[in-house]
N, C-alpha and C positions, 0 to 999 in steps of 0.2 A: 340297722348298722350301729353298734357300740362304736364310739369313739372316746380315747385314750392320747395322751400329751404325752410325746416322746421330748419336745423340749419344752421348756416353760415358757409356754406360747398361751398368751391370755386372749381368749375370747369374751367381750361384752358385748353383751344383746340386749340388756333391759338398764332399767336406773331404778335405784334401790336408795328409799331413807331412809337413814339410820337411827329415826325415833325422834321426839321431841326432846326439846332443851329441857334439863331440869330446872327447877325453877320455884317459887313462891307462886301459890297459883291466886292471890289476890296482887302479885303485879301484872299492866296490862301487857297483853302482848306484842309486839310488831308484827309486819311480812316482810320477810325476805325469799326474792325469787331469785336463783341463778339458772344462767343461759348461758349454754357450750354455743360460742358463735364461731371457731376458729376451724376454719372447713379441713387444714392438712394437720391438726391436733391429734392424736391419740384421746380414749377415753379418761374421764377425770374424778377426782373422786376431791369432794370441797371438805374443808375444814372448818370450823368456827373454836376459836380459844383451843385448838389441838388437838381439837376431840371430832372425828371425822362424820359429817351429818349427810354426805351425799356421796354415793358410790353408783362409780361407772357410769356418770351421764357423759351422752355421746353428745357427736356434731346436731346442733338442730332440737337437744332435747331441752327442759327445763324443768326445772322443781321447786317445789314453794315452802316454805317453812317458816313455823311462825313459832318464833323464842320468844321470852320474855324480854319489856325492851330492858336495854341500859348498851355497853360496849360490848364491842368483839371487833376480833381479828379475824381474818379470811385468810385460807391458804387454798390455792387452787394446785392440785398432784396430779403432774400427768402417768398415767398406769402402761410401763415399757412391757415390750415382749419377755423381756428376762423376770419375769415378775418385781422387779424395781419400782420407785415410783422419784418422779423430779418434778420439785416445786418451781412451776410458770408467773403464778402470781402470788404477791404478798402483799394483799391488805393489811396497814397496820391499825393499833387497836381505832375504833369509829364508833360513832355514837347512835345507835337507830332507836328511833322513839315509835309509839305505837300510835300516831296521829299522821304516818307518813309510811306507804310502801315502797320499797325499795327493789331495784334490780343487781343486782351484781353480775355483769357479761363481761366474758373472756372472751376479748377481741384479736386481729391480726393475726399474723402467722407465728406458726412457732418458730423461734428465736430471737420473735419482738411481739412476744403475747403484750400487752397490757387488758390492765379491769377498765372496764366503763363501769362507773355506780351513776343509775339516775336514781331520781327519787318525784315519788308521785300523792299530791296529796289527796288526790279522788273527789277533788271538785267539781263539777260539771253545771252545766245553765240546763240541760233538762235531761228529766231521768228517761224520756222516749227516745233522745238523738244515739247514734253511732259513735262512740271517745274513739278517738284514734291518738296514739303518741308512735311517731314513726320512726326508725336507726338508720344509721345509716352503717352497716356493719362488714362493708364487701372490700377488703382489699384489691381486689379481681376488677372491679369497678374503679377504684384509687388509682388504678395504675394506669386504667384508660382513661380515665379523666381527672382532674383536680375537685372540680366539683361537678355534681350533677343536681339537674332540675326536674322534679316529681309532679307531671300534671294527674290530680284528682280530678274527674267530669264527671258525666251524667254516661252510661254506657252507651257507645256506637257513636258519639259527636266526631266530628274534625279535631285536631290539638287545640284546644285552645293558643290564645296569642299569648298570653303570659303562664307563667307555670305557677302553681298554688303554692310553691316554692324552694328554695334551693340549700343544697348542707352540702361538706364534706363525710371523708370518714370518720368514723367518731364523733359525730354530733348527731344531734335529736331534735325535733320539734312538735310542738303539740302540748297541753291539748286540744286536738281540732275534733270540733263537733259538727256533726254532717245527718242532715236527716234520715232516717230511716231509706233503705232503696239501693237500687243494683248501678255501679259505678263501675269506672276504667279507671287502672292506674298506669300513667307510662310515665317513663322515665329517660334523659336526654343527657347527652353531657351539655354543661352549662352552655348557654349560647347558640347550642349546635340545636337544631328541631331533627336530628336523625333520631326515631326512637330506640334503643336501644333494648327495652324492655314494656312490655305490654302484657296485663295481666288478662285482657278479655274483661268479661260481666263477671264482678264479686258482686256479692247480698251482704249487704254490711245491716244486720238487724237493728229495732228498737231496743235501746239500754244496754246493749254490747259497750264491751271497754275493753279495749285490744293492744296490746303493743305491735307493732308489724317493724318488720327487721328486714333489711337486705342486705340475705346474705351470699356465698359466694354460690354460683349455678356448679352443682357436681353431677349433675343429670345430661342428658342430650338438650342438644340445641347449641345454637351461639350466642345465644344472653350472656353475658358474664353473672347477671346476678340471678336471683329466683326472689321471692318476696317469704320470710319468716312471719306465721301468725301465729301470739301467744297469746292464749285464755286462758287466765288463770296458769295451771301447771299444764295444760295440753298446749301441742304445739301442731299445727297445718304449713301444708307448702302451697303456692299460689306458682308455678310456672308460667314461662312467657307462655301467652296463647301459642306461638308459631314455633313454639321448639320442634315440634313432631317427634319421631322415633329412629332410632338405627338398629340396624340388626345385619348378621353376619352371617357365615353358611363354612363348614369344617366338613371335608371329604374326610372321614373315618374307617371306613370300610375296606376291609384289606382284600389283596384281588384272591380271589378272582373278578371280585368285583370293579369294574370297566371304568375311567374317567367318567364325570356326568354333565348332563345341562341342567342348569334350574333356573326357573319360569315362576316367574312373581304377579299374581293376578292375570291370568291369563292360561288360556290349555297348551301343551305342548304343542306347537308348531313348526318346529324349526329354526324359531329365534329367538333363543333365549337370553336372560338378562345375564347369565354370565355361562359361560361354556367352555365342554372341555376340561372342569377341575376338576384335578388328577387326585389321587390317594395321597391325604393329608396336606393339600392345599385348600385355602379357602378362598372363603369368597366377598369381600373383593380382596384380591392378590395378596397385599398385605396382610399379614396378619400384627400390626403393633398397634398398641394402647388408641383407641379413638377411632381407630378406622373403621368404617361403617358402611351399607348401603343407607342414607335418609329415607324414610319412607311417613308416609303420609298418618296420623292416627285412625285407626280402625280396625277391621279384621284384613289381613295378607293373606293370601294363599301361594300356599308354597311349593311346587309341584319338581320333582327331580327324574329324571328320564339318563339313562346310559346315554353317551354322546353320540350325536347324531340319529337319534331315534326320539318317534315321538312315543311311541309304546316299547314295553312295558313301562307304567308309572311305578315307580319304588318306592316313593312318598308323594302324599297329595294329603298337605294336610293344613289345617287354617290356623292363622299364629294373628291372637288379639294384641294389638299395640296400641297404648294408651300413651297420651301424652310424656314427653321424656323419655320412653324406655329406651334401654337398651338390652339386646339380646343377643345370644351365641347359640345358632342351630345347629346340629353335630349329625350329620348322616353315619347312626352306624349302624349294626347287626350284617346281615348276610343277605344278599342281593337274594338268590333263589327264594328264602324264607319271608321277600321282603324288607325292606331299609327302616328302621327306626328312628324317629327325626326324637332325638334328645334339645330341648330348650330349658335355656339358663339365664338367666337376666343377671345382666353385668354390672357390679358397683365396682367403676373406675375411678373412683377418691383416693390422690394419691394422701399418706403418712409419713410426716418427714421423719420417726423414730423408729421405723419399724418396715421390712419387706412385707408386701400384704400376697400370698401365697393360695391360689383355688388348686382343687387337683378334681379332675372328672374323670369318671371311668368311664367305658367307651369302649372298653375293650370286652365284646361279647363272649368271646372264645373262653374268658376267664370268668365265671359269674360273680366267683365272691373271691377277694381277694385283700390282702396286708401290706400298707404301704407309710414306707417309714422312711424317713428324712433324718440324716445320721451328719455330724460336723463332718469335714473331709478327712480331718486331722486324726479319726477315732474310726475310718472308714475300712475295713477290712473286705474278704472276698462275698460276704456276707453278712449280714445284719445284726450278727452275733447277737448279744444281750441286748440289744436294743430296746424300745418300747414302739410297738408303731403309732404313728400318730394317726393311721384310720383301719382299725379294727374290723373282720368282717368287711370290706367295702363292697357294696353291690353294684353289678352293672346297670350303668345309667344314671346313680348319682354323683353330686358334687359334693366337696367336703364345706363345702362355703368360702370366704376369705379366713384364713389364718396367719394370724399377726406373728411373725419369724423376726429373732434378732436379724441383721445384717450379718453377712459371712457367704463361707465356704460349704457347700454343703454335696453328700451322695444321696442320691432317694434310692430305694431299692423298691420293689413290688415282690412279693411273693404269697405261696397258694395260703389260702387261710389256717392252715396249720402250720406255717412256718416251714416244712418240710422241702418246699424248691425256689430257690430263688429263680422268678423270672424274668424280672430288670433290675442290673447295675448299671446307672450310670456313671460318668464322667465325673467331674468335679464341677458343681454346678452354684456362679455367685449371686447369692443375693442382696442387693443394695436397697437402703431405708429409701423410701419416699418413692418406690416404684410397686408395679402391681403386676402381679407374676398369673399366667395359667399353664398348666400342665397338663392332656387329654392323653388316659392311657390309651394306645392300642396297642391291634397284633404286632410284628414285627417279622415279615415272611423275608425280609430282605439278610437278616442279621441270625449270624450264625450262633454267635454268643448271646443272644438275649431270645426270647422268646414274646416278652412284649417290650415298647417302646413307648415313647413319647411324641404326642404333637404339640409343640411350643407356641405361644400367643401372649398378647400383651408385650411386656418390657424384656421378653425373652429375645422377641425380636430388634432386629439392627435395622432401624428406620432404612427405608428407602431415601435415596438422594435423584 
């Protein structure tokens, strides 16, 4: 699949330095580390003295750079869908010396970013213990509690009585040095011994030196937080042990193919876990942002059977689930030929700058096809000059999330040579800080279109 930007719709995927400070190279150098810690941010691209040194670090990433010391300014630029960029934070000029590492983290939410700068001067009592300096970095956590208390033990103990001890947001503590050995980390709001967050067995090694962050949980589960681990420039997640998985199930299949049952860990029997979803319903009922079957970590089996029938299976197929996933299974192709189970794993991180946009194909009938997303206001009976934004699209892929201004928009689908248009929709809005999915299929119902749409996420109107 070629893919083409019909609007200036900026995708980041990697973080990229922009070289070393220039400099006298008999002055010593400093470190500076920056940390995207603001879970509904856009990507961001850091500045020192104006001259931009970090491009497109995301939520969760971090980068190290080491300039020569004396001052600088920080500017942190968040990167909008319209290819724009707006300054969140504004270090003014500071002074970093090379006897001392420094953090600079973008905290909070957008439209009350603030920097956190700690600074570390890498002392420790021995070079075999475990350095931990800990954040507290989770608005999501803030909001459920004022403060929260962080018990460290020995893995598999009871909670201890007293907690190793307690911060808000935006504060830090440490450094705590901890022997070498496999440990639990839970976490309570102050006072309260409800855990709220449990890490399981970490290996915190000999002479590791780690910053650990809590930041906000965007994954499955009901943790609010997840635990950030930063080495150096690498960064690890630590989930609650019990978050588990969710996953989802999309009747795609145009009839002739018959309502279905699908049977989760188990052979078709007659009772199935959810039954009867009809063409382009799913499973469970709702289809809006979050809603899920929970399912336990491991291998799932998936088995789909025509309703009321335990034979023919149409699919029977195993779906690995790791801690946190989430996934969207898409029954499509053609009953006779067999049902093809399409899986996607879903990142529902909402963006307060920007609509986040997936589009799946799904529709067999079409194999390759062009799908372009056009203002409303510029929307004609066809795509005219357009550009599409997925070129080539092959049945069965996703385009991934695409970062969309907010607005009014038409999508159109048509054959890969432009030559038929076979969906025009409606006038369709999308709003910043929400997370949009789109599953092409046929459309046997609709005279005027030849394919359609199955709507998911914030397409949908919550249930009450």
């Amino acid at each position: 699949m070629k893919s083409t930007v019909a609007l200036p719709v900026l995708v980041v995927s990697s973080l990229m330095l922009a070289g070393c400070f220039d400099g006298s190279s008999s002055t010593p150098d400093t470190s500076i580390r920056v940390i995207h810690a603001v879970s509904d941010a856009p990507s961001v691209n850091v500045s020192f003295n104006g001259t931009t040194r970090v491009r497109g670090a995301d939520f969760k990433q971090a980068a190290v750079l080491t300039p020569n010391r004396g001052n600088y300014s920080v500017d942190v630029d968040a990167l909008l869908p319209t290819g724009d960029t707006l300054t969140v934070i504004e270090v003014g000029s500071t002074r970093f010396d090379d006897d001392t590492s420094y953090d600079v983290i973008a905290t909070g939410k957008v439209g009350a970013i603030q920097p956190l700068v700690l600074t570390d001067d890498g002392e420790r009592e021995s070079e075999n213990s475990a350095r931990l300096r800990v954040a507290h970095l989770s608005p999501a956590a803030q909001d459920a509690a004022s403060e929260v208390s962080v018990y460290v033990s020995a893995n598999g103990v009871d909670l201890p009585a007293d907690p190793t001890f307690s911060f808000s947001f935006g504060e830090s503590v440490g450094p705590l040095e901890l022997d070498a050995g496999t440990y639990q980390i839970r976490v309570t709001p102050a006072g309260d011994r409800t855990v709220v967050y449990d890490s399981g067995p970490v290996a915190l090694s000999a002479s590791s030196d780690l910053l650990i962050a809590a930041v906000d949980n965007t994954v499955f589960g009901n943790s609010p937080v997840s635990l950030l681990v930063v080495n150096g420039s690498e960064t690890s997640e630590i989930l609650d042990v019990n978050a588990g998985a969710g996953i989802r199930a999309v009747h795609n299949s145009a009839p002739p193919t018959p309502a279905v049952d699908i049977y989760l860990n188990e052979d078709p029997d007659g009772t199935p876990a959810a039954g009867n979803v009809a063409f382009t319903e799913t499973a469970p009922l709702s289809a809006t942002l979050g809603n899920y079957v929970a399912r336990n970590v491991g291998d799932t089996r998936i088995a789909i059977t025509p309703t009321g029938a335990t034979t023919p299976i149409a699919i029977d197929a195993t779906l690995p689930l790791a801690n946190g996933d989430i996934k969207t299974v898409i029954a499509a192709g053609v009953l006779a030929d067999g049902l093809d189970a399409l899986v996607f794993s879903d990142d529902n991180r909402r963006i307060a700058t920007e609509a986040r946009l997936r589009v799946i194909h799904g529709a067999v009938e079409a194999q390759l096809v062009d799908v372009f997303l056009v203002p409303a206001a510029n929307a004609g009976a066809n795509p005219g000059n357009a550009t599409p934004v997925l070129n080539d699209f092959e049945y069965g892929e996703s385009s991934g999330y695409l970062s969309v201004p907010e607005g009014d928009y038409v999508v159109f689908i048509t054959t890969s040579d432009g030559s038929t248009t076979l969906l025009r929709t409606g006038t369709i809005s999308l709003e910043s800080a929400k997370v949009y999915t789109a599953v092409a299929r046929l459309a046997p119902e609709d005279t005027e279109n030849t394919a359609s749409l199955t709507l998911l996420d914030d397409f949908v109107v919550p249930q009450t």
